[in-house]
N, C-alpha and C positions, 0 to 999 in steps of 0.2 A: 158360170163364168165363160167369158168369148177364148175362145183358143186361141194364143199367139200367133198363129198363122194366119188365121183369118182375119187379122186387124188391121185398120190403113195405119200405117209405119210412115213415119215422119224423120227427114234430118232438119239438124238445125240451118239454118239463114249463114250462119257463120261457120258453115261446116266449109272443108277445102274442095277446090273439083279433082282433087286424085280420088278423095272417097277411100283413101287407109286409113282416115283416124279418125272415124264417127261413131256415135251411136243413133241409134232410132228410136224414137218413143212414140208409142200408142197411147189411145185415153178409150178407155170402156168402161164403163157404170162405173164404179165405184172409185177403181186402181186405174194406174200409170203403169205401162210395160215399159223398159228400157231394154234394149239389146245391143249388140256389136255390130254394125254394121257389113263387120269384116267375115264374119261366121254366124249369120240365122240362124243356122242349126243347132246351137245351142239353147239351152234355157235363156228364158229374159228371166230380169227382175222385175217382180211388180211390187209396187207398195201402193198406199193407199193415197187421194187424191190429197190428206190434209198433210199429210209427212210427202211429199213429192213437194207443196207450196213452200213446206216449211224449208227444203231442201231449194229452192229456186231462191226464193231471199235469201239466203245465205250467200251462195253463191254470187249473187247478184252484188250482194255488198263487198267483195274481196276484189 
C-alpha cells in the first residue's frame, strides 16, 4: 500500500481560496485517501474505491 505522504493529494474545484475548510483526496490502486487539509499530519481515511463511489452518489443526490 502507497504511503499517505507520498500520494498526489487533490482539493476539490469547489473548495474556497482561504483553504480552512477542505479536504484532499488521493486515489492509489485499490482505496481513496481523504484527509484534512488543515492538518496532513494526521491519519487519512482510506476506503475502498467501490464504497468511496457509493459515497459520491449519495452526496451528489442531496
Amino acid at each position: 500500500m502507497t504511503a499517505p505522504t507520498e500520494l498526489a493529494w487533490f482539493k476539490s474545484s469547489h473548495s474556497g481560496t482561504q483553504g480552512d475548510s477542505c479536504v484532499e483526496v488521493a486515489v492509489a490502486g485499490r482505496a481513496v485517501h481523504v484527509r484534512d487539509s488543515k492538518d496532513v499530519s494526521r491519519s487519512a481515511l482510506s476506503v475502498g474505491r467501490e464504497g468511496w463511489g457509493r459515497f459520491v452518489s449519495f452526496a451528489s443526490e442531496k
